[in-house]
C-alpha positions as semicolon CSV with decimal commas, in nm:
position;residue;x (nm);y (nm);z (nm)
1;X;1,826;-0,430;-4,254
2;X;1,490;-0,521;-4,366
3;X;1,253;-0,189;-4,426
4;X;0,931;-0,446;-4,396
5;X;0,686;-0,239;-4,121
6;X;0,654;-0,410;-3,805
7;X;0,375;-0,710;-3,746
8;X;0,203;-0,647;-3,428
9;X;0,108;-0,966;-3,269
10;X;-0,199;-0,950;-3,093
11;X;-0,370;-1,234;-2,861
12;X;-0,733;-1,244;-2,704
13;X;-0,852;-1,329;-2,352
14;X;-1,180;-1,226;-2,172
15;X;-1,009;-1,036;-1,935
16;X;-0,634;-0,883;-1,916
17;X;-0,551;-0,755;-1,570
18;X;-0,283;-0,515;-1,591
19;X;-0,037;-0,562;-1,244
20;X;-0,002;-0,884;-1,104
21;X;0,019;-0,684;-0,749
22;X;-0,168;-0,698;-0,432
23;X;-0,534;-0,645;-0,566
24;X;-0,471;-0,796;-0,925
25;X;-0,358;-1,122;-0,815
26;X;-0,673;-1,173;-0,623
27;X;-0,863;-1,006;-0,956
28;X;-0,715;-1,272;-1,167
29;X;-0,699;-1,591;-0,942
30;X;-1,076;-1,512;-0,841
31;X;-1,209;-1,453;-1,246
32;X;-0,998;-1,780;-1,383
33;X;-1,192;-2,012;-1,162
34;X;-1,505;-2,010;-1,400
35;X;-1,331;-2,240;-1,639
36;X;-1,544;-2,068;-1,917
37;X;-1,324;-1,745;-1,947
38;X;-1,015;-1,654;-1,997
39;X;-0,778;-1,435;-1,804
40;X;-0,450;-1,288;-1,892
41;X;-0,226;-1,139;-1,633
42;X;0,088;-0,845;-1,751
43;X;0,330;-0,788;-1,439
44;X;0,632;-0,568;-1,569
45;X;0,836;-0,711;-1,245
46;X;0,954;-1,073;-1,267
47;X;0,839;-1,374;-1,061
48;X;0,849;-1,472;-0,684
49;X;0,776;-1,834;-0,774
50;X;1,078;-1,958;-0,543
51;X;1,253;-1,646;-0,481
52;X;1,380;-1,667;-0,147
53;X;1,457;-1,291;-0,147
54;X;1,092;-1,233;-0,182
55;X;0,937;-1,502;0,017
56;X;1,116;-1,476;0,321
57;X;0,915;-1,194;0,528
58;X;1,272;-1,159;0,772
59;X;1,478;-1,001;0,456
60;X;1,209;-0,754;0,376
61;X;1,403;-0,447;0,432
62;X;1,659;-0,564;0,179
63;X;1,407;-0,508;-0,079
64;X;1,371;-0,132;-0,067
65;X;1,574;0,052;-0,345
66;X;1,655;-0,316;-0,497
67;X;1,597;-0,438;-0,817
68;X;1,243;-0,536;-0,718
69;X;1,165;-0,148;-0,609
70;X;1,055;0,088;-0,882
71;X;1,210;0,325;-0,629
72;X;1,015;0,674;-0,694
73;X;1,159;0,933;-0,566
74;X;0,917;1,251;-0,439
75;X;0,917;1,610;-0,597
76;X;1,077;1,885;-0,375
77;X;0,872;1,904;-0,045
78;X;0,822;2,264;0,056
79;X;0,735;2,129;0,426
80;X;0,891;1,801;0,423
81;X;1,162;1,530;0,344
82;X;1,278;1,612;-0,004
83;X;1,531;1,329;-0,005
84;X;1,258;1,081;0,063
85;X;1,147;0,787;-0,188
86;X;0,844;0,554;-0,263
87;X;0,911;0,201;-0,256
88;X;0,693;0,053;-0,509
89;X;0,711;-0,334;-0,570
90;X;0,821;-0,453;-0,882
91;X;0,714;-0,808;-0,874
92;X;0,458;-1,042;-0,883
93;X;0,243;-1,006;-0,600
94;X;0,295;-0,626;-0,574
95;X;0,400;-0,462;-0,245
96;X;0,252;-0,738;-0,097
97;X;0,564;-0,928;-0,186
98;X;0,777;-0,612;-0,043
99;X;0,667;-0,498;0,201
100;X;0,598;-0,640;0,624
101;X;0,316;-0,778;0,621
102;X;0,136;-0,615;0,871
103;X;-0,203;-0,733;0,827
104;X;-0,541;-0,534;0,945
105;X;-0,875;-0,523;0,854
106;X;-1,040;-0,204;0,774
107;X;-1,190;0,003;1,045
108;X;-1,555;-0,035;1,015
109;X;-1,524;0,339;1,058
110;X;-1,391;0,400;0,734
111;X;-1,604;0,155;0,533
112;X;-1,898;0,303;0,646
113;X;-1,750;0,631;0,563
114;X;-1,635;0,528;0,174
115;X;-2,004;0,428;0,178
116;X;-2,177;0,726;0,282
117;X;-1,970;0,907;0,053
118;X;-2,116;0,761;-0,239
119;X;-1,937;0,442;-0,294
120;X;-2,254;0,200;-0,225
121;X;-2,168;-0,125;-0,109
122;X;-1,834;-0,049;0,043
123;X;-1,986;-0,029;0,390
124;X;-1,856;-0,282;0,659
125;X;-2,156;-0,529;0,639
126;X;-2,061;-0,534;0,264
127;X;-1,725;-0,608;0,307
128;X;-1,644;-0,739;0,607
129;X;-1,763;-1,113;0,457
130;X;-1,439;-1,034;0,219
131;X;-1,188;-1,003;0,491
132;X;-1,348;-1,304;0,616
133;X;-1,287;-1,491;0,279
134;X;-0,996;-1,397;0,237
135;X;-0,827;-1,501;0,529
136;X;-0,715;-1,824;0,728
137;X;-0,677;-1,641;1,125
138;X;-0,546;-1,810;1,427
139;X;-0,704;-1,513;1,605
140;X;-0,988;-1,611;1,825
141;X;-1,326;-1,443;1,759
142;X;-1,648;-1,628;1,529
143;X;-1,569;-1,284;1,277
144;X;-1,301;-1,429;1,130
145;X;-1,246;-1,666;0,868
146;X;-1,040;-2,012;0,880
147;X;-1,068;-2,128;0,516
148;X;-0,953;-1,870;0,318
149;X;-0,628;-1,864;0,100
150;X;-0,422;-1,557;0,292
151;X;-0,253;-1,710;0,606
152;X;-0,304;-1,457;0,915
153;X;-0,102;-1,488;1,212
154;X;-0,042;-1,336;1,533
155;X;0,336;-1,227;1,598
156;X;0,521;-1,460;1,891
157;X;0,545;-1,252;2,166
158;X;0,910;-1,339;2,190
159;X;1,101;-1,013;2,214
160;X;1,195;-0,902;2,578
161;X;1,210;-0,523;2,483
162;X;0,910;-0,549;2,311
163;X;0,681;-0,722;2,608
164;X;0,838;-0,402;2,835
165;X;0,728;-0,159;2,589
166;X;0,310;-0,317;2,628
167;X;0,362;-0,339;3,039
168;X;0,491;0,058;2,943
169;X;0,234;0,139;2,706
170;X;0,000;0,047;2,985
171;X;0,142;0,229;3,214
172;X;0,067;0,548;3,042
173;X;-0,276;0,473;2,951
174;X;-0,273;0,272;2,631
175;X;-0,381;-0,074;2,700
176;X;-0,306;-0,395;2,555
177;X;-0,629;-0,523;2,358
178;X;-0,622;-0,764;2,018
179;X;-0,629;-0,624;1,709
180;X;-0,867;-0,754;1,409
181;X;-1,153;-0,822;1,645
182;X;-1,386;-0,643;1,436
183;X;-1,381;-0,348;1,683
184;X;-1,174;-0,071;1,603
185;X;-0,903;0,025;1,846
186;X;-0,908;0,364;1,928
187;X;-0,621;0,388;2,232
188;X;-0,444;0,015;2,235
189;X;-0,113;-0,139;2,213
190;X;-0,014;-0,500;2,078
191;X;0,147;-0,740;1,922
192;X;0,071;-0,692;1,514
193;X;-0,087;-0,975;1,298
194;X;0,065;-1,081;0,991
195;X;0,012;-1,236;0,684
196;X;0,280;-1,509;0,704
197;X;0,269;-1,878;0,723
198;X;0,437;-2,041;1,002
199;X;0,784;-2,123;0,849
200;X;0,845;-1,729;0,733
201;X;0,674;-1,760;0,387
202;X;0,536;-1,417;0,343
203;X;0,163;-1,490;0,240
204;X;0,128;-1,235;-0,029
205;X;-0,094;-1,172;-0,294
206;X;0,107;-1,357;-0,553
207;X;0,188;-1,697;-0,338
208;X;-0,228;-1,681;-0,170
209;X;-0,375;-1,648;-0,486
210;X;-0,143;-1,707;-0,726
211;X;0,112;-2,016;-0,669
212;X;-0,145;-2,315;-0,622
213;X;-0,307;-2,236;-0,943
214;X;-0,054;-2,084;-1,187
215;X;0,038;-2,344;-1,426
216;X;-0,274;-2,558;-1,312
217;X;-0,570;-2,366;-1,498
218;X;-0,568;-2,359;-1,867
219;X;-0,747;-1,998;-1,881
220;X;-0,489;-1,815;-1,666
221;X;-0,178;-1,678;-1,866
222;X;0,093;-1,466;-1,551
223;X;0,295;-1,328;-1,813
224;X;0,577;-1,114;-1,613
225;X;0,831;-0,915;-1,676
226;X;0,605;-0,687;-1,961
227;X;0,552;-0,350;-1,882
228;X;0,181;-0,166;-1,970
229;X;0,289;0,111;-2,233
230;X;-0,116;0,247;-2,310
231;X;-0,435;0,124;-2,303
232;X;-0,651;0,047;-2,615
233;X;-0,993;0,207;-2,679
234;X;-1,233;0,188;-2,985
235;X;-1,417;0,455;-3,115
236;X;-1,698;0,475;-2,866
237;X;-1,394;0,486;-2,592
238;X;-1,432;0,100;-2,491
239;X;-1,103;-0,066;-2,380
240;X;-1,002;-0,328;-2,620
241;X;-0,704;-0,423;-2,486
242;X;-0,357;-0,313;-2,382
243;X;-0,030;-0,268;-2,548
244;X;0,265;-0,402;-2,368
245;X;0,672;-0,388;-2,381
246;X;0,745;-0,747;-2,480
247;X;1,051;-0,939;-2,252
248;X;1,282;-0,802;-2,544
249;X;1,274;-0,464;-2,433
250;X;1,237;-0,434;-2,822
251;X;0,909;-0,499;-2,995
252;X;0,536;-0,348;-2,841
253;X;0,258;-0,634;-2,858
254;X;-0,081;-0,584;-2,801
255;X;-0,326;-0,841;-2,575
256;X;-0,693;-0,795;-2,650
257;X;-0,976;-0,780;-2,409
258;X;-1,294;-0,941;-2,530
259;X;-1,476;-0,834;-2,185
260;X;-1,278;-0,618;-1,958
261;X;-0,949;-0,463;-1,878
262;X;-0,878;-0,436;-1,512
263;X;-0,613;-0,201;-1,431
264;X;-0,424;-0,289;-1,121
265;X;-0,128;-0,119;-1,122
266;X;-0,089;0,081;-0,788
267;X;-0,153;0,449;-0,676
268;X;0,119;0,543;-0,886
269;X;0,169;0,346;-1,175
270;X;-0,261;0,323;-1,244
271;X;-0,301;0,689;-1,224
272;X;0,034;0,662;-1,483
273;X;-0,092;0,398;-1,711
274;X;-0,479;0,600;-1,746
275;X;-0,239;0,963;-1,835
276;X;-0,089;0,771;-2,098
277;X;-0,382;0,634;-2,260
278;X;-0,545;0,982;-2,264
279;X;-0,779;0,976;-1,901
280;X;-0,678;1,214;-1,698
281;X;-0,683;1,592;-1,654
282;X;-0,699;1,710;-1,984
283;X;-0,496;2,023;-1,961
284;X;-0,202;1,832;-1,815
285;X;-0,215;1,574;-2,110
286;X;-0,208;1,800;-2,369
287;X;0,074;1,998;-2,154
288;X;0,281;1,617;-2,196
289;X;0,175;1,571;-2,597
290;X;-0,103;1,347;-2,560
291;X;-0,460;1,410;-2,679
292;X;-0,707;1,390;-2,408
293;X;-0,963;1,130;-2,463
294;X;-1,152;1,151;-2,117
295;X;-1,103;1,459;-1,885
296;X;-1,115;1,324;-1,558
297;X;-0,941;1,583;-1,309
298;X;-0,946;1,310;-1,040
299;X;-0,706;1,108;-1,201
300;X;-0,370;1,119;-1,065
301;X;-0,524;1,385;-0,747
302;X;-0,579;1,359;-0,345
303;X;-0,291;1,139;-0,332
304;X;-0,244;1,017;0,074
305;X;-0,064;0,898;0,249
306;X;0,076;0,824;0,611
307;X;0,388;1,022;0,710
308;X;0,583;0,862;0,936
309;X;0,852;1,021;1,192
310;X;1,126;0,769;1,436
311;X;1,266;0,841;1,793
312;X;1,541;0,589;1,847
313;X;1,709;0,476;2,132
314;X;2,046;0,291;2,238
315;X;1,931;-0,006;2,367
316;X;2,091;-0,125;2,745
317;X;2,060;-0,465;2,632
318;X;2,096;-0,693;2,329
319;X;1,778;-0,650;2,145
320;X;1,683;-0,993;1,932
321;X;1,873;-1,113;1,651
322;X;1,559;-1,288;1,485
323;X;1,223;-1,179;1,425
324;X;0,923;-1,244;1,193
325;X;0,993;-0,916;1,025
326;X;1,139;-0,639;1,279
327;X;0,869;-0,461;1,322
328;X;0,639;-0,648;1,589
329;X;0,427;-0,434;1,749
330;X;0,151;-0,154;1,675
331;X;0,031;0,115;1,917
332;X;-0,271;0,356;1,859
333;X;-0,386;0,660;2,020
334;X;-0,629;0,925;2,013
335;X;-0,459;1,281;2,038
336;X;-0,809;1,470;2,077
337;X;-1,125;1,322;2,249
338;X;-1,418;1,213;2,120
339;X;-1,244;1,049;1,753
340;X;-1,398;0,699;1,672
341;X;-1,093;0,637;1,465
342;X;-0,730;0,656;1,598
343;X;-0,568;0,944;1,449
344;X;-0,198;0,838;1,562
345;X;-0,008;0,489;1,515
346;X;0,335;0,385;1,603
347;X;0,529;0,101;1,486
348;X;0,778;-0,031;1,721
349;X;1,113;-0,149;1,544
350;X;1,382;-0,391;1,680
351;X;1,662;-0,234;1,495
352;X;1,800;0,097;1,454
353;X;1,595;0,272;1,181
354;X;1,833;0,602;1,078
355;X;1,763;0,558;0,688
356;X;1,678;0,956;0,713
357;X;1,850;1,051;1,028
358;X;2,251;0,966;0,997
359;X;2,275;1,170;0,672
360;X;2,119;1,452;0,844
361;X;2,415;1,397;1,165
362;X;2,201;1,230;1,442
363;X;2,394;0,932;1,598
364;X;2,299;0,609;1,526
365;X;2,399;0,247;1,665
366;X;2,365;-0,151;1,570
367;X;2,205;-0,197;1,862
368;X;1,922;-0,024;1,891
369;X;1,538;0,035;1,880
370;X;1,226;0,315;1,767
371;X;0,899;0,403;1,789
372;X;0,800;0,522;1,398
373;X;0,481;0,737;1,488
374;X;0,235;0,831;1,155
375;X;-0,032;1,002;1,089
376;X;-0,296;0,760;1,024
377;X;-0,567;1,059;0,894
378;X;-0,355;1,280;0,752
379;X;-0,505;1,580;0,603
380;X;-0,214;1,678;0,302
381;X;-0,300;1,563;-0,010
382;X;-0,054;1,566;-0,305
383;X;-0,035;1,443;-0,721
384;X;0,073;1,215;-0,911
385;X;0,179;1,323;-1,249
386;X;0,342;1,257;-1,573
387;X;0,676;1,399;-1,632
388;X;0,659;1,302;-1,977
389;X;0,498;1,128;-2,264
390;X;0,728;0,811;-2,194
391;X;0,613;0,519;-2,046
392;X;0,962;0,448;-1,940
393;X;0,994;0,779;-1,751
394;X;0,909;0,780;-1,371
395;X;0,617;1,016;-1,328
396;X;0,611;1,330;-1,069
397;X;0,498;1,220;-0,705
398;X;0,447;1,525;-0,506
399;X;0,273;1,402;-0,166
400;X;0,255;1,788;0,005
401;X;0,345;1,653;0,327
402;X;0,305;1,861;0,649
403;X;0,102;2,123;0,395
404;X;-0,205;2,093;0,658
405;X;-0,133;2,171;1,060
406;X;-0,358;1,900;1,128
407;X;-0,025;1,656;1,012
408;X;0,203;1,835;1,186
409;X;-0,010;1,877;1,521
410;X;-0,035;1,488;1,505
411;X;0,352;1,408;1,442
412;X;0,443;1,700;1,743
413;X;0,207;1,489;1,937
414;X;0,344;1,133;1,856
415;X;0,700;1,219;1,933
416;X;0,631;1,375;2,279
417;X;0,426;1,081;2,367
418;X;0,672;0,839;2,255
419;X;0,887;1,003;2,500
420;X;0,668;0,897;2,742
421;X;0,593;0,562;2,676
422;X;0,959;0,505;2,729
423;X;1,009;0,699;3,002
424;X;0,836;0,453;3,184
425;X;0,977;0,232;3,435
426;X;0,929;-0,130;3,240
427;X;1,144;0,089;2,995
428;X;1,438;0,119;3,222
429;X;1,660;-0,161;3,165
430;X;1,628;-0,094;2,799
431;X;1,601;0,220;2,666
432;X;1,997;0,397;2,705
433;X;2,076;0,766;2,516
434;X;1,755;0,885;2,312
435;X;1,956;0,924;1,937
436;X;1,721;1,045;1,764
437;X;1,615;1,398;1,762
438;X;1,790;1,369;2,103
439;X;1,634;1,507;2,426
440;X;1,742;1,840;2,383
441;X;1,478;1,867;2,130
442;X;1,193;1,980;2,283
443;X;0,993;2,260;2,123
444;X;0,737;2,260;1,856
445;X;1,002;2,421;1,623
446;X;1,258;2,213;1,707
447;X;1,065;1,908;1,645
448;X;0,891;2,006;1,340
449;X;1,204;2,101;1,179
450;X;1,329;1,731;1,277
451;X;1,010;1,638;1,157
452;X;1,097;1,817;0,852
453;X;1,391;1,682;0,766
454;X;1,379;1,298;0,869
455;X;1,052;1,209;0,822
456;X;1,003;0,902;0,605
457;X;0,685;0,719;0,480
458;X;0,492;0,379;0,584
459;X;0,468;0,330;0,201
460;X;0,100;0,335;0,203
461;X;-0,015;0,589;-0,104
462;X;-0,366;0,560;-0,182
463;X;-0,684;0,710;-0,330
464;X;-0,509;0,871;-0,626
465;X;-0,812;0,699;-0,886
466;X;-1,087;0,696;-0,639
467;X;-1,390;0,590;-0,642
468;X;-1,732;0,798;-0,607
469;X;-2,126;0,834;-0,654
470;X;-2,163;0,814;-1,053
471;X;-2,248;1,184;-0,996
472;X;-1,943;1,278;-0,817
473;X;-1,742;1,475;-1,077
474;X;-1,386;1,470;-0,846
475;X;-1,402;1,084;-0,847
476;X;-1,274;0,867;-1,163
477;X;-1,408;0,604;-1,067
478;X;-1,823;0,471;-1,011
479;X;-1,876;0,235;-0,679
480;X;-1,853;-0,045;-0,903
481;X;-1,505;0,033;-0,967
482;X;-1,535;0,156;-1,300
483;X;-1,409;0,397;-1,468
484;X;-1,604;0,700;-1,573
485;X;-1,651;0,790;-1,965
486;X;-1,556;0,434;-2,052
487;X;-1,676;0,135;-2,064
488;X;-1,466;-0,210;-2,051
489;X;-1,201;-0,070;-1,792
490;X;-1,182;-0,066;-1,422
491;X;-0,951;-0,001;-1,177
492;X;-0,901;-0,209;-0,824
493;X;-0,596;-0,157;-0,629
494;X;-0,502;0,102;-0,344
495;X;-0,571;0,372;-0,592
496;X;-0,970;0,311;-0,563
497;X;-1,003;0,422;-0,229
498;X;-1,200;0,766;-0,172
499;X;-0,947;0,792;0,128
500;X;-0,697;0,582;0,288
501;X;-0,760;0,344;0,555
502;X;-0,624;0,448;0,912
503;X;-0,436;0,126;0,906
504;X;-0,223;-0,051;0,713
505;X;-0,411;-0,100;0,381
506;X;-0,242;-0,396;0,224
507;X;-0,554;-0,690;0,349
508;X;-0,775;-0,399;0,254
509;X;-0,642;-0,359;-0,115
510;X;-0,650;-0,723;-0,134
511;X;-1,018;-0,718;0,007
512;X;-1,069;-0,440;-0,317
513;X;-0,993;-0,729;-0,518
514;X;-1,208;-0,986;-0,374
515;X;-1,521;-0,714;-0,425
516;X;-1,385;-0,643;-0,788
517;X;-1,423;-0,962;-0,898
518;X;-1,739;-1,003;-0,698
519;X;-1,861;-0,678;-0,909
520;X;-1,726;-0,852;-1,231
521;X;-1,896;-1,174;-1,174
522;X;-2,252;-1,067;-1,066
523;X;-2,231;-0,840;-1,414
């Protein structure tokens, strides 16, 4: 056994973007087409490149708690699901190669909102160009944008049970109205869009951005399956690069950044990755043996997300046996006047959904269907932290939910009014025996300590490196996606938002990446 010290090897691009995931694949694709720099890409999950378990939006479910799932599991939940995890893609393209596609623009709400918080030119006139770029919609309306690489698509209305559910939805109030018009729908009902091609090719991050050019441009290097151990700084706390765990799970190497280092790595893995290089709170780092090297208390705080709780029903009839991804139809709602924003959502699914209610003894049934109702402004914020100096070592998600009444008041709500949706007479020659908490739960203590107990998650944590005014002390990051007491580094992924979107964020992270690039480029 040789006792010669080990030769780092060390290579040098103008940019290294650390995640090839939902924002960084845009970050990377958009930077390597000036043919003058040089981009270098470090995914620690493999490749989708032909990957049929991937591609194909139908066999999404499959994916969570796979090998493509860094599958965190949450900290012990004083008011909620203990047992509950985080799916968390491991794989090119991010969770937008894991997750179903549900594809929404921001509320103009909440980019005007991120704005007047500080976080100048995030408003909707700023942004909603981006969407527009981004996208290829066969949505009517002159706001949207039929060039751009991300295929958008309105679901088939094909699904019997799900056409009875609108005609019931609109019976109680909610009616059907498009979504992605570039007016926010406060009290609607309708079929989702999605960003899928036509033949079930999920049109993720990774195959948008990344397919058509990987392998074609000279300055981009995708190197995957290499997970981020710590970022480098020099002296005057510039980011010179990152270290990595090379494919043989043996030997570190280091990539150099001549220009930037873009960390795009998630809302739990970026607030991770800045811990272990030293950014982060400082009393907590030293707590887990590293020496601070930037206190930033924001880092790895106001973690959000949207809880999500499921009534399920027997269905009368045979629900469909093929779908563009199960999960088909969205339905807002206002639970208190005068909101701009919704503050409720449901997702309707065409199969039984009883990941977190048969271990807990409710029935369940092959042949079945739910309403999935979340919170879409939820008020609990949690952490993410290290659980040790380890890069290996999955770090400490604690969401808090149901730690503010708001939460609960809106899940209490949800449930009863799901109730009533199907109660309706379009309803009738579907829904059979309610499963799921069953209709002997009525009160607000019975259904909070269903809520309690079986509540899962839409998979949507955000905000946990957000972004601020450069004065704003709580946020890590500056509105040009920096990151405070550096230079050289950024961050640009769900993590970046001041709060979380009250949709499903996944065309908005990938919007985040169009504007970091933007940022990068007009520097």
């Amino acid at each position: 056994m040789s006792d010669a010290p080990h030769v780092e090897q060390t290579d040098s691009f103008d940019y290294v973007v650390v995640g090839g995931g939902t924002a960084g694949a845009v970050v990377a694709a958009r930077l390597s087409e000036d043919p003058s720099v040089t981009v270098c890409v470090l995914e620690a999950g493999p490749s989708d490149v032909d990957d049929e378990n991937i591609l194909r939006l139908d066999r999404w479910m499959g994916l969570l708690q796979s090998g493509y799932d860094w599958d965190y599991p949450v900290e012990p939940q004083e008011n909620g699901n203990s047992f509950m995890r985080h799916a968390r893609a491991k794989v090119l393209g991010g969770c937008s190669s894991h997750n179903s596609c549900i594809a929404f623009w921001a509320p103009a709400e909440d980019l005007d909102e991120w704005a007047a918080l500080g976080c100048t030119g995030w408003g909707a006139a700023d942004c909603f160009p981006l969407f527009q770029r981004l996208e290829t919609n066969d949505a009517p309306g002159e706001n949207h944008g039929r060039s751009g690489p991300v295929v958008l698509r309105t679901v088939p209305p094909k699904d019997p049970c799900g056409a009875a559910l609108l005609q019931a939805c609109a019976a109680t109030g909610i009616p059907t109205t498009p979504f992605n018009t570039g007016t926010t729908v406060v009290r609607g009902a309708n079929w989702f869009q999605i960003n899928c091609r036509p033949d079930g090719t999920r049109s993720s991050a990774s195959v948008s951005y990344l397919h058509p050019v990987m392998g074609r441009r000279r300055n981009l290097d995708v190197r995957t399956g290499v997970q981020a151990k710590r970022l480098r700084f020099d002296g005057d706390r510039r980011c010179t690069g990152v270290d990595y765990l090379s494919p043989d799970l043996i030997h570190t190497r280091t990539v150099a950044a001549r220009r930037e280092v873009i960390v795009s790595c998630g809302a739990i893995d970026s607030p991770k990755l800045l811990m272990l290089s030293g950014i982060g709170p400082a009393d907590h780092l030293r707590a887990t043996g590293i020496t601070p090297l930037v206190d930033a208390p924001g880092v790895g705080a106001n973690l959000q997300d949207h809880p999500e709780g499921v009534i399920m029903w027997d269905a009368r009839q045979p629900m469909v046996d093929t779908s563009t991804q199960w999960w088909e139809i969205g339905i807002f709602y206002d639970t208190e006047p005068g909101l701009d924003r919704p503050d409720l959502m449901f997702h309707y699914g065409q199969v039984p959904f009883d990941m977190n209610t048969y271990r807990r003894g409710y029935p369940t049934s092959e042949n079945a269907f739910c309403l999935t109702p979340n919170v879409t402004r939820a008020r609990s914020q949690g952490t993410v932290r290290l659980r040790t100096r380890d890069f290996r070592d999955k770090p400490q998600v604690d969401p808090r939910y149901f730690t503010h009444d708001h939460d609960v008041r809106v899940m209490t709500y949800g449930l009863r009014l799901a109730r009533d949706i199907v109660a309706q007479a379009p309803m009738a020659q579907w829904a059979g025996a309610e499963l799921a908490p069953g209709p002997d739960v009525t009160t607000d203590d019975e259904l909070l300590d269903y809520i309690r107990a079986t509540h899962n998650t839409v998979y949507h944590p955000a905000c946990t490196v957000a972004m601020g005014a450069a004065d704003d002390l709580a946020a890590p990051l500056d509105p040009q996606l920096r990151v405070k007491g550096t230079t050289g580094l950024r961050v640009a992924d769900g993590s970046a938002m001041p709060f979380l979107t009250a949709v499903n964020p996944c065309i908005t992270t990938m919007m985040i990446g169009e504007k970091c690039a933007d940022l990068i480029r007009g520097e």
